[in-house]
PDB file of N, CA, C and O in Angstrom:
ATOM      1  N   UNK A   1     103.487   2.487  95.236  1.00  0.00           N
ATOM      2  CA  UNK A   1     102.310   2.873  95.989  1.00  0.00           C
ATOM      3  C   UNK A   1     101.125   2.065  95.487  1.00  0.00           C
ATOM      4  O   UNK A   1     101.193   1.697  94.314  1.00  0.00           O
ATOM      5  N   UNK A   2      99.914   1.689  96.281  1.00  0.00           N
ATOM      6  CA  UNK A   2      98.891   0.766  95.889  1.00  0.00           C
ATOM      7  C   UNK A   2      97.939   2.032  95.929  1.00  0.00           C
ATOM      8  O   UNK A   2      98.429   3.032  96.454  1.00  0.00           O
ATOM      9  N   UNK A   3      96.949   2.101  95.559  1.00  0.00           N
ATOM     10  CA  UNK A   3      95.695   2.479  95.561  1.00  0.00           C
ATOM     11  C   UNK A   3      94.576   1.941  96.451  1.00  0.00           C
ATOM     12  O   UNK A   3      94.129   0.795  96.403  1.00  0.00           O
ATOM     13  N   UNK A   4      94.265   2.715  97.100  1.00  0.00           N
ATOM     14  CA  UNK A   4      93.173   1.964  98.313  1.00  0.00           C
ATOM     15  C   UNK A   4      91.653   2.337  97.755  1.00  0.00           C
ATOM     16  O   UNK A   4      90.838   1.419  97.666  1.00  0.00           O
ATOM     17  N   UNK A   5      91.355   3.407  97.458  1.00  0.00           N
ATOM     18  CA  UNK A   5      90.515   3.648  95.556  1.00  0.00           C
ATOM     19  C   UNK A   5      89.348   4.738  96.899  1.00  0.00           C
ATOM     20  O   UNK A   5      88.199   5.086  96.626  1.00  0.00           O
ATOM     21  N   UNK A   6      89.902   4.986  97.947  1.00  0.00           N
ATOM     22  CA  UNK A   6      89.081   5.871  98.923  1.00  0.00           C
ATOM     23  C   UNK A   6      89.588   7.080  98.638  1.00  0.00           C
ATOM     24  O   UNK A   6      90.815   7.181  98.610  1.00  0.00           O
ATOM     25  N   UNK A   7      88.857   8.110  98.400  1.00  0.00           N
ATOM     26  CA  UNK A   7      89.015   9.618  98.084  1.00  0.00           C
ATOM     27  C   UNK A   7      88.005  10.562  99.284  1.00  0.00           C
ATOM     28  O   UNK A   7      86.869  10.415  99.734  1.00  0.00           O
ATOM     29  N   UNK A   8      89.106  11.563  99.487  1.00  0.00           N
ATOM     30  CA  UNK A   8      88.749  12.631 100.652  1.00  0.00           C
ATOM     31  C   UNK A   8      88.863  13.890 100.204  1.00  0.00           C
ATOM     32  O   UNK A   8      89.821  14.142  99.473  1.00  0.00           O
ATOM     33  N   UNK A   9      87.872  14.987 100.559  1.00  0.00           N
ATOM     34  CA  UNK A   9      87.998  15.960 100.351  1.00  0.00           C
ATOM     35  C   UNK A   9      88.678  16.914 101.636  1.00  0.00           C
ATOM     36  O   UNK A   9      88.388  16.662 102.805  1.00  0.00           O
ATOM     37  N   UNK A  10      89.893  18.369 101.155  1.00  0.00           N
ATOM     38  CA  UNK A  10      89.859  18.492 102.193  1.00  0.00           C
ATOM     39  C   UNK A  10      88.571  19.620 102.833  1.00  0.00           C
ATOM     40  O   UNK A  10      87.455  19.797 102.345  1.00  0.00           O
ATOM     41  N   UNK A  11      89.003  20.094 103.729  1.00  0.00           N
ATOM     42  CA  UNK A  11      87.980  21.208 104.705  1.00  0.00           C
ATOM     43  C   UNK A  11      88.562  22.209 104.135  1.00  0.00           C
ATOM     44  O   UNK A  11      89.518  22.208 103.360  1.00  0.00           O
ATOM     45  N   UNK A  12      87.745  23.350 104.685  1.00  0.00           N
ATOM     46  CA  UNK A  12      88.337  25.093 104.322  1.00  0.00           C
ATOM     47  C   UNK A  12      89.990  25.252 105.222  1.00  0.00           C
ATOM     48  O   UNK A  12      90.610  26.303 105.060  1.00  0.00           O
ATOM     49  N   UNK A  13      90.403  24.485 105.854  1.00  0.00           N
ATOM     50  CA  UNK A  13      91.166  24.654 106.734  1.00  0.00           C
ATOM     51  C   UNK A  13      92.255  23.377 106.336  1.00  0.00           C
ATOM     52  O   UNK A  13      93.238  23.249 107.066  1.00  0.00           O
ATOM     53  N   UNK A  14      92.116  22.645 105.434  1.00  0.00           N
ATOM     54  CA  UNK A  14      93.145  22.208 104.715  1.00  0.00           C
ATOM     55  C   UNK A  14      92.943  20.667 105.005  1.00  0.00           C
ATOM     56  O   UNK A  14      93.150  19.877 104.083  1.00  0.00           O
ATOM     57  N   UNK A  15      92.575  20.237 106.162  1.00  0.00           N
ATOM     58  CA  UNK A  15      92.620  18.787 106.827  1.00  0.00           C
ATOM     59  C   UNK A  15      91.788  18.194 105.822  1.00  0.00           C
ATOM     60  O   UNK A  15      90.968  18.725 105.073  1.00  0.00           O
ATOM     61  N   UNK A  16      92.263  16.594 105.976  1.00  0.00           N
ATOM     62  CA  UNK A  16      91.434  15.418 105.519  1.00  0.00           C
ATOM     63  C   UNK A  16      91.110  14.347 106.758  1.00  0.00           C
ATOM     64  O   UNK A  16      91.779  14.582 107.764  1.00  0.00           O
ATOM     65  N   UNK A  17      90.374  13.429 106.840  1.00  0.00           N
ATOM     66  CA  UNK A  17      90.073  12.549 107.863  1.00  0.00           C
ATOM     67  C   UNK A  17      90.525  11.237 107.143  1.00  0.00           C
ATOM     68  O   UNK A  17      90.579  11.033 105.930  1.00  0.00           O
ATOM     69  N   UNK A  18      90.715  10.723 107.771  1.00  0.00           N
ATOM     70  CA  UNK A  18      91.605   9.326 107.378  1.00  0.00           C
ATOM     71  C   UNK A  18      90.588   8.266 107.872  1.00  0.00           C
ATOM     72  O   UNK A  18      90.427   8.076 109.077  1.00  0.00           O
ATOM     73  N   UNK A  19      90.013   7.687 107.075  1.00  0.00           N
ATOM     74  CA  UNK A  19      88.943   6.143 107.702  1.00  0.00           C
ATOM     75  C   UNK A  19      89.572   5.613 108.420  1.00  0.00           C
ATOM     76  O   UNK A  19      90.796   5.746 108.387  1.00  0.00           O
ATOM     77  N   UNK A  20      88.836   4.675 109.492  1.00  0.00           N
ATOM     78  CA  UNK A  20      89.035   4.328 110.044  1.00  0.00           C
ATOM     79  C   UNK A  20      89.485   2.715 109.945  1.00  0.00           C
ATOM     80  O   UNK A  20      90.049   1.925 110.702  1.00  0.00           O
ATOM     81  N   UNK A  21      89.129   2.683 109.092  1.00  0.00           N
ATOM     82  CA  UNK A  21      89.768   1.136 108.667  1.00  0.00           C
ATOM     83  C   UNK A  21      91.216   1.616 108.009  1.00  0.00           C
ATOM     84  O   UNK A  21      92.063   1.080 108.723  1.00  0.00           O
ATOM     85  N   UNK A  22      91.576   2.026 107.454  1.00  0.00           N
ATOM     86  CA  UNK A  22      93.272   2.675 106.970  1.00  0.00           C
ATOM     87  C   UNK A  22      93.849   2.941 108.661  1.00  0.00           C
ATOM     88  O   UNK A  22      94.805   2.398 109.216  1.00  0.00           O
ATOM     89  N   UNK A  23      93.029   3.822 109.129  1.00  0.00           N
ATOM     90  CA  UNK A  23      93.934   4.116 110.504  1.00  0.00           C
ATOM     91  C   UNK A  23      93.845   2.306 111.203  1.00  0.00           C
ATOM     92  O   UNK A  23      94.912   1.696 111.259  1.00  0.00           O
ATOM     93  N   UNK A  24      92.836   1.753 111.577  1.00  0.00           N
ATOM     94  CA  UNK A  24      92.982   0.459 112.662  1.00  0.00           C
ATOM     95  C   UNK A  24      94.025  -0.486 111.488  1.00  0.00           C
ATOM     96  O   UNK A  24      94.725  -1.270 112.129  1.00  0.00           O
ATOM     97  N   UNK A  25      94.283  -0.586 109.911  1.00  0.00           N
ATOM     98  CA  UNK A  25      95.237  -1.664 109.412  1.00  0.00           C
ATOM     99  C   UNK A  25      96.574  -1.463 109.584  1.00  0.00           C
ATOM    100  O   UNK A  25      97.560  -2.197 109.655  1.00  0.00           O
ATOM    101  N   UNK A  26      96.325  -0.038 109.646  1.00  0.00           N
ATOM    102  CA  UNK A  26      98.252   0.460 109.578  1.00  0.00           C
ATOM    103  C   UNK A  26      98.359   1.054 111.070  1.00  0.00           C
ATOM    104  O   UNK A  26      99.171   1.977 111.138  1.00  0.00           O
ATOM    105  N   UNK A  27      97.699   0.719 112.319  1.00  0.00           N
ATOM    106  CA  UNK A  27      97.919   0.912 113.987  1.00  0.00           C
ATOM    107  C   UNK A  27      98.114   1.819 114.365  1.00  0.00           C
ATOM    108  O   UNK A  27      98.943   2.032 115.250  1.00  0.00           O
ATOM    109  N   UNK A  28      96.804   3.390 113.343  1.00  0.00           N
ATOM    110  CA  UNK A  28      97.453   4.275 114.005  1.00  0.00           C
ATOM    111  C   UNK A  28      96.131   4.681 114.885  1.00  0.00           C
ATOM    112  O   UNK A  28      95.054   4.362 114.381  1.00  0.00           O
ATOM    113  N   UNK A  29      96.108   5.225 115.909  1.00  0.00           N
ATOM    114  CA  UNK A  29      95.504   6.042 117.428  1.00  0.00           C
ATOM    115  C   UNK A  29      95.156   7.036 117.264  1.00  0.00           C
ATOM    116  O   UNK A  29      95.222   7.733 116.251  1.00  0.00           O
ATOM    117  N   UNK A  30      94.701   7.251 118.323  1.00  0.00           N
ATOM    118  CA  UNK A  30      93.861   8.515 118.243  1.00  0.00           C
ATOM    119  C   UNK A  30      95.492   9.569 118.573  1.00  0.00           C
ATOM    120  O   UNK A  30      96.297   9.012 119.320  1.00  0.00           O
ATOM    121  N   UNK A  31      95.823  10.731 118.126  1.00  0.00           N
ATOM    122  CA  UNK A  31      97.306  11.655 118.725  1.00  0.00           C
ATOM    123  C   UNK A  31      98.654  11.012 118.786  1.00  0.00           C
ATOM    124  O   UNK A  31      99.682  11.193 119.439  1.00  0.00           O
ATOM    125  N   UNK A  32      98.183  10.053 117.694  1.00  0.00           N
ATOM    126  CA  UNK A  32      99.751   9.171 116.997  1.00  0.00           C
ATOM    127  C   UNK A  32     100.640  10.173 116.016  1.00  0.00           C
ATOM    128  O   UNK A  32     100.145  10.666 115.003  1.00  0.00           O
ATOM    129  N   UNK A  33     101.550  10.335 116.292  1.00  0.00           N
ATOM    130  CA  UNK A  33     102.192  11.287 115.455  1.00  0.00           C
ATOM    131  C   UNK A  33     102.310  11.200 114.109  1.00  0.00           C
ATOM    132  O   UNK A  33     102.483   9.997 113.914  1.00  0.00           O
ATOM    133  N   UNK A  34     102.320  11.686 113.195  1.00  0.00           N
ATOM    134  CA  UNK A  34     102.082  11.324 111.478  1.00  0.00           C
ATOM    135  C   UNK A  34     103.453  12.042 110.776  1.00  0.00           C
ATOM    136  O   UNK A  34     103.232  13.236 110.575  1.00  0.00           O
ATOM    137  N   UNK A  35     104.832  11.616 110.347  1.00  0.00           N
ATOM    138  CA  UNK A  35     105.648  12.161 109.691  1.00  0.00           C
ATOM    139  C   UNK A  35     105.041  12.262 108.451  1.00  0.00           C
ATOM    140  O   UNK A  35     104.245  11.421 108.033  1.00  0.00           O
ATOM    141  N   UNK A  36     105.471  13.522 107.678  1.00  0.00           N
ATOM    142  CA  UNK A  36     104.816  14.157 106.215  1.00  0.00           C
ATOM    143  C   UNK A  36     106.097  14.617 105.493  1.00  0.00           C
ATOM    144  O   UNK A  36     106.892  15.518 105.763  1.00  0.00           O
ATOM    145  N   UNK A  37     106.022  13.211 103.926  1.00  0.00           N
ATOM    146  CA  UNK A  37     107.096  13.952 103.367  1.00  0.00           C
ATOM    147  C   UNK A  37     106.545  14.284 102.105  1.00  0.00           C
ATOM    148  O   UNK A  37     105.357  14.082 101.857  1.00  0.00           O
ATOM    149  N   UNK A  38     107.432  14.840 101.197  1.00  0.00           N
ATOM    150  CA  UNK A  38     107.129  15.464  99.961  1.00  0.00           C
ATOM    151  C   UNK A  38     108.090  14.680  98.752  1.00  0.00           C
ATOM    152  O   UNK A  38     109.287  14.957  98.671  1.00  0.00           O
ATOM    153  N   UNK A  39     107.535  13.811  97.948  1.00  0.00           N
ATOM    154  CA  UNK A  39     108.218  13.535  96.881  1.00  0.00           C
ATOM    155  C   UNK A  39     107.463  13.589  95.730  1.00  0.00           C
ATOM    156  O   UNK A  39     106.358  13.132  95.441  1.00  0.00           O
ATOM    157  N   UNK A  40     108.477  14.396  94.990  1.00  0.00           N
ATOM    158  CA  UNK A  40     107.956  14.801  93.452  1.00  0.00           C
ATOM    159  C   UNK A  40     106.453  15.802  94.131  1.00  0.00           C
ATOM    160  O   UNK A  40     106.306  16.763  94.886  1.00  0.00           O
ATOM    161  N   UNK A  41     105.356  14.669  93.140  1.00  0.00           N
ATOM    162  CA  UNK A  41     104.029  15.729  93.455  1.00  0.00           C
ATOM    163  C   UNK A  41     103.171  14.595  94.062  1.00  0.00           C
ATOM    164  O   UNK A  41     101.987  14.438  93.766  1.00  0.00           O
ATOM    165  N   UNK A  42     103.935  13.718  95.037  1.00  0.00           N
ATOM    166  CA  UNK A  42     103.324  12.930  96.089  1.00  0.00           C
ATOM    167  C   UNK A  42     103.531  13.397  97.659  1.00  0.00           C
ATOM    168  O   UNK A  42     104.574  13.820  98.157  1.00  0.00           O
ATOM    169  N   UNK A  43     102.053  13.177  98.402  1.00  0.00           N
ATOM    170  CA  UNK A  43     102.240  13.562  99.509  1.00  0.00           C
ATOM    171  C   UNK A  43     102.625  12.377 100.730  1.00  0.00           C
ATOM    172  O   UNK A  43     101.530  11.895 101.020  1.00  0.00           O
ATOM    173  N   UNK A  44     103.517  11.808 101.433  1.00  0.00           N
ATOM    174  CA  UNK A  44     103.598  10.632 101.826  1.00  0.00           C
ATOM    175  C   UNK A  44     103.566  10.610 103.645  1.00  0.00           C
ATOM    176  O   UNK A  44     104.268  11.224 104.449  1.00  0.00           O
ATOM    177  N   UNK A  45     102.620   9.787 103.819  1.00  0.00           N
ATOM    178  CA  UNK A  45     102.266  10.574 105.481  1.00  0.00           C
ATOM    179  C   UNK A  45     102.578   8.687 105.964  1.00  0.00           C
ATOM    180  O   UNK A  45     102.195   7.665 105.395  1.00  0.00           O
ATOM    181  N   UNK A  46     103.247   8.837 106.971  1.00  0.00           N
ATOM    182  CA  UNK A  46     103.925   7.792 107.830  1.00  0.00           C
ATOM    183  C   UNK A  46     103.831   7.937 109.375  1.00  0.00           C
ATOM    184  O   UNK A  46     103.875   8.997 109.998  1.00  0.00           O
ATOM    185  N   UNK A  47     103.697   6.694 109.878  1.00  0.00           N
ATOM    186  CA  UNK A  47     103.369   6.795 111.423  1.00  0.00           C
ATOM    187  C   UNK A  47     104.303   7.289 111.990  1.00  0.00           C
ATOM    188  O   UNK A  47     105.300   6.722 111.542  1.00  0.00           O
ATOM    189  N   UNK A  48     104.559   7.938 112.638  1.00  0.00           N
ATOM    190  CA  UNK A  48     105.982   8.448 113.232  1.00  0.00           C
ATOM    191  C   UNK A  48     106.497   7.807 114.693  1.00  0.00           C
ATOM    192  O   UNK A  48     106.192   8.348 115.755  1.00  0.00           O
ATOM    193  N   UNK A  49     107.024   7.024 114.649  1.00  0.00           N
ATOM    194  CA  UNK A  49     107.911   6.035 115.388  1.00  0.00           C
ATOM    195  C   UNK A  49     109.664   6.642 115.050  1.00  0.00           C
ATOM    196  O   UNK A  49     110.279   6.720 113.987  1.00  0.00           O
ATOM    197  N   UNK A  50     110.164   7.078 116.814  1.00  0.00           N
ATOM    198  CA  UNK A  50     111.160   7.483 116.954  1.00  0.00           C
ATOM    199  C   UNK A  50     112.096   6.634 116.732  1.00  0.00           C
ATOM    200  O   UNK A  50     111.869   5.434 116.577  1.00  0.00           O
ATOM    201  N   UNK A  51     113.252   7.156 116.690  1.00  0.00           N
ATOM    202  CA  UNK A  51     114.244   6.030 116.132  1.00  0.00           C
ATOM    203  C   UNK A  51     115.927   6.598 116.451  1.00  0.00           C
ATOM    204  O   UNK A  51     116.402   7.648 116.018  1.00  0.00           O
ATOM    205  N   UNK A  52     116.815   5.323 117.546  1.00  0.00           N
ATOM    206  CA  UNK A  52     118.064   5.491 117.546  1.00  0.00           C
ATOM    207  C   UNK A  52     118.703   6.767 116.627  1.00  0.00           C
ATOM    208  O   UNK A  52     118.621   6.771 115.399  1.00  0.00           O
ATOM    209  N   UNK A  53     119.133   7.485 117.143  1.00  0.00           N
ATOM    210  CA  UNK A  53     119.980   8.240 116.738  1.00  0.00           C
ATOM    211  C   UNK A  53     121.554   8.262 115.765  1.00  0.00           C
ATOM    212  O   UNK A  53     122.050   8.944 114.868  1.00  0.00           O
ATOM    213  N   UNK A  54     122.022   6.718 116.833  1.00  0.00           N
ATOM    214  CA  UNK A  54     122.861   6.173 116.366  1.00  0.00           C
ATOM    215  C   UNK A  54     122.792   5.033 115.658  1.00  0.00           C
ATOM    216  O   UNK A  54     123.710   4.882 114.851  1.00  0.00           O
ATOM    217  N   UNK A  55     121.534   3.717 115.746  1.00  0.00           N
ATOM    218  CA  UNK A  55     121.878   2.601 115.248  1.00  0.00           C
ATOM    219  C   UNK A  55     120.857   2.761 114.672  1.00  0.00           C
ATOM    220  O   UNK A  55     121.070   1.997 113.731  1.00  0.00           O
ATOM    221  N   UNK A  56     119.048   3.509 114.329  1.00  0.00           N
ATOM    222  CA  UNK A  56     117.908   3.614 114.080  1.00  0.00           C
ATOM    223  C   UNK A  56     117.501   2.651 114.545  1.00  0.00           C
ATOM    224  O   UNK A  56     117.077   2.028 113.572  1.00  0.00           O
ATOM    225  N   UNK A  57     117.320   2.036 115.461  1.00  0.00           N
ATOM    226  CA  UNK A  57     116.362   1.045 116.354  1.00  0.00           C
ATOM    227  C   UNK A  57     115.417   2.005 117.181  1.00  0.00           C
ATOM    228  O   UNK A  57     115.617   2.976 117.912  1.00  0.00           O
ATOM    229  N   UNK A  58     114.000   1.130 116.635  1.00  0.00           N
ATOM    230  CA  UNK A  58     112.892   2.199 117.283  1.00  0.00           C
ATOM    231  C   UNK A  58     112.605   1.469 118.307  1.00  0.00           C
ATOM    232  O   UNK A  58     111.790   2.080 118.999  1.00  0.00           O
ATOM    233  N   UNK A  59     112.918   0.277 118.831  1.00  0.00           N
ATOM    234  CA  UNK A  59     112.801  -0.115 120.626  1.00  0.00           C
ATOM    235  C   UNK A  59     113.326   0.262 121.780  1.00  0.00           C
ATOM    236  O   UNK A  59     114.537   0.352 121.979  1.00  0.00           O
ATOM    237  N   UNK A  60     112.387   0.518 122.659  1.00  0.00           N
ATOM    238  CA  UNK A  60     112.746   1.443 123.763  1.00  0.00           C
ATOM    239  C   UNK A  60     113.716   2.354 123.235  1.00  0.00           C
ATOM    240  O   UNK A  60     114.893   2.022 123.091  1.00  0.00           O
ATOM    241  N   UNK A  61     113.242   3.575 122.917  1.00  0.00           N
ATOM    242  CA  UNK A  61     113.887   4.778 122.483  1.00  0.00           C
ATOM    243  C   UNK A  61     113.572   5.531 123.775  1.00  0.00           C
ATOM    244  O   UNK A  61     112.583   5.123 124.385  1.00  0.00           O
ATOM    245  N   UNK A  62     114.362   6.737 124.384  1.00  0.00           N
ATOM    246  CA  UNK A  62     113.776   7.453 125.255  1.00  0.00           C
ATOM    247  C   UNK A  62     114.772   8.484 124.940  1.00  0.00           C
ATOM    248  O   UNK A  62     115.880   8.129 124.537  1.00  0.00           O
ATOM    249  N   UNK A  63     114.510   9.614 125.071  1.00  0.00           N
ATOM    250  CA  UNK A  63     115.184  10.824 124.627  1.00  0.00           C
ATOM    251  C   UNK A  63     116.426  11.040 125.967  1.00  0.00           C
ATOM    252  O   UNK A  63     116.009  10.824 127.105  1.00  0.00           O
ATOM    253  N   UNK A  64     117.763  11.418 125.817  1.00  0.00           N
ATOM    254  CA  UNK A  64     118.487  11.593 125.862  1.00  0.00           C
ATOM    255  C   UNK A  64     119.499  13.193 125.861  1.00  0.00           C
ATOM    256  O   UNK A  64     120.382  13.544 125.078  1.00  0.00           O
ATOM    257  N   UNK A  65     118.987  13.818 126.935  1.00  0.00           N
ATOM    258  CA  UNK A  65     119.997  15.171 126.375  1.00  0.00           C
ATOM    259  C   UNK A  65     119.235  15.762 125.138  1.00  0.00           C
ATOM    260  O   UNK A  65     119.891  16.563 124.473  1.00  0.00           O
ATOM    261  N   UNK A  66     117.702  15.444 124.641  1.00  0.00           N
ATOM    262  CA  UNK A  66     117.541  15.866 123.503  1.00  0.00           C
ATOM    263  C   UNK A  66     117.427  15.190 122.308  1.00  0.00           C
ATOM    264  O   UNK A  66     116.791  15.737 121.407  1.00  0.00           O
ATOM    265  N   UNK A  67     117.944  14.052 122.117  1.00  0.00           N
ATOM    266  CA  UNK A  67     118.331  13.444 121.275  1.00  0.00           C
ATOM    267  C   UNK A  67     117.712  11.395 121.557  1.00  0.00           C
ATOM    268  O   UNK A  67     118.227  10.503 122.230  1.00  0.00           O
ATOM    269  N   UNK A  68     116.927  11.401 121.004  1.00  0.00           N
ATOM    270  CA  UNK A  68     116.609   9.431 120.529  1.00  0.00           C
ATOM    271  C   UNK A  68     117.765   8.783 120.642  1.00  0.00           C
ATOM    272  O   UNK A  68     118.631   8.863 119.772  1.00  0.00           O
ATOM    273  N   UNK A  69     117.929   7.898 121.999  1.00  0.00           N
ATOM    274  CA  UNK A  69     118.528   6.761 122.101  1.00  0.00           C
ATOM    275  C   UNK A  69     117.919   5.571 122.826  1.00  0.00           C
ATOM    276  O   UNK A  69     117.345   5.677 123.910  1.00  0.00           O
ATOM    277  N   UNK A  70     118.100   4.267 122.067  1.00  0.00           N
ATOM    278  CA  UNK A  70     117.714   3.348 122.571  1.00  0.00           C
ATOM    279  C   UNK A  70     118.810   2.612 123.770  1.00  0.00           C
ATOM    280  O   UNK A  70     120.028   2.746 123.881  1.00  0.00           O
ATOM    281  N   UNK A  71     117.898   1.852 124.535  1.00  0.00           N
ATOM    282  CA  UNK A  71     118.775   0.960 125.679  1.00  0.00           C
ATOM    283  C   UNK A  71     119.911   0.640 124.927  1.00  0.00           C
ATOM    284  O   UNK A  71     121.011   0.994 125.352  1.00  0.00           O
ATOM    285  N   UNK A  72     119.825   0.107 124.016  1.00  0.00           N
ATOM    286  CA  UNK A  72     121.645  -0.815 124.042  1.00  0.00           C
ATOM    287  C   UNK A  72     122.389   0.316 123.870  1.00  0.00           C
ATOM    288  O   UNK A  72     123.080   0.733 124.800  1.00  0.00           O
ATOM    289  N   UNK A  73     122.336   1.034 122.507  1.00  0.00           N
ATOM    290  CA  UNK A  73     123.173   2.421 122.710  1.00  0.00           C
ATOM    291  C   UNK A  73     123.743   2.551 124.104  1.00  0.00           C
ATOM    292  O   UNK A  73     124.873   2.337 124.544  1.00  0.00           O
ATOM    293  N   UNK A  74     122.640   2.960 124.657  1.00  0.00           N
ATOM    294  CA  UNK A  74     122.703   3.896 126.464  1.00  0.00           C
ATOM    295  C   UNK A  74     123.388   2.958 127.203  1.00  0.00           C
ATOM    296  O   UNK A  74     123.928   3.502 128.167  1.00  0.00           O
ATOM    297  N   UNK A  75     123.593   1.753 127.148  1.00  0.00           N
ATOM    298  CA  UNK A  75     124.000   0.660 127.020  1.00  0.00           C
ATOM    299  C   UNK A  75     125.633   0.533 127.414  1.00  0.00           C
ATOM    300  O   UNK A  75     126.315   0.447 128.435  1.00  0.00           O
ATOM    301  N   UNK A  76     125.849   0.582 125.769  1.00  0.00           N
ATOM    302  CA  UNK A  76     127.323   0.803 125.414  1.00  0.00           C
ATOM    303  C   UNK A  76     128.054   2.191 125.987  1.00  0.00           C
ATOM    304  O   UNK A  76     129.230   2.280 126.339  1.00  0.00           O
ATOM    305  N   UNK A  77     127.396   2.885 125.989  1.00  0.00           N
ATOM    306  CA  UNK A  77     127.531   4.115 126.123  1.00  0.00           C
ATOM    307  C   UNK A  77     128.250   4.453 127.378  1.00  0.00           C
ATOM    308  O   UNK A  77     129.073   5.340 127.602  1.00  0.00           O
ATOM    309  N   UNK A  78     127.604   3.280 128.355  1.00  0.00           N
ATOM    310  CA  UNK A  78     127.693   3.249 130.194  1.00  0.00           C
ATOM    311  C   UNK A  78     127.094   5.037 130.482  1.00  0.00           C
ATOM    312  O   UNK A  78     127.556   5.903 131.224  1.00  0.00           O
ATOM    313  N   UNK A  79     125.963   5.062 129.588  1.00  0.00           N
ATOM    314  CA  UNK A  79     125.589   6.324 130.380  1.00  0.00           C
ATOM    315  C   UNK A  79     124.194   6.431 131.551  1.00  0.00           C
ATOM    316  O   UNK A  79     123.965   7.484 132.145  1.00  0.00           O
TER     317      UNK A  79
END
């Protein structure tokens, strides 16, 4: 992990705001989805880009019965 050396406090309600230069370097939008994981006593927040089910290719993904599949999959699949 690097240090970007920017510190946030959160609100009574738990949120932090993310600058806007961190959000425009790493392409994230305004209601971009944010995956949140937990390692050790790090909090690790990632753009959330869907991903193949079967091969993890996040191009043209479109849900499926429920389930992330991309064209070639759907593809092979002849579905």
């Amino acid at each position: 992990m690097r240090s970007t050396g920017i510190v946030r406090k959160t609100d009574n309600m738990g949120r932090i705001v993310l600058p806007v230069e961190l959000r425009r370097s790493l392409d994230i939008e305004y209601q971009d989805g944010l995956e949140i994981f937990v390692e050790d006593e790090h909090i690790i927040l990632r753009k959330y880009q869907p991903m193949c089910v079967f091969c993890g290719n996040t191009k043209e993904v479109d849900q499926f019965k429920g389930k992330n599949v991309c064209n070639e999959c759907r593809t092979t699949m002849k579905v």
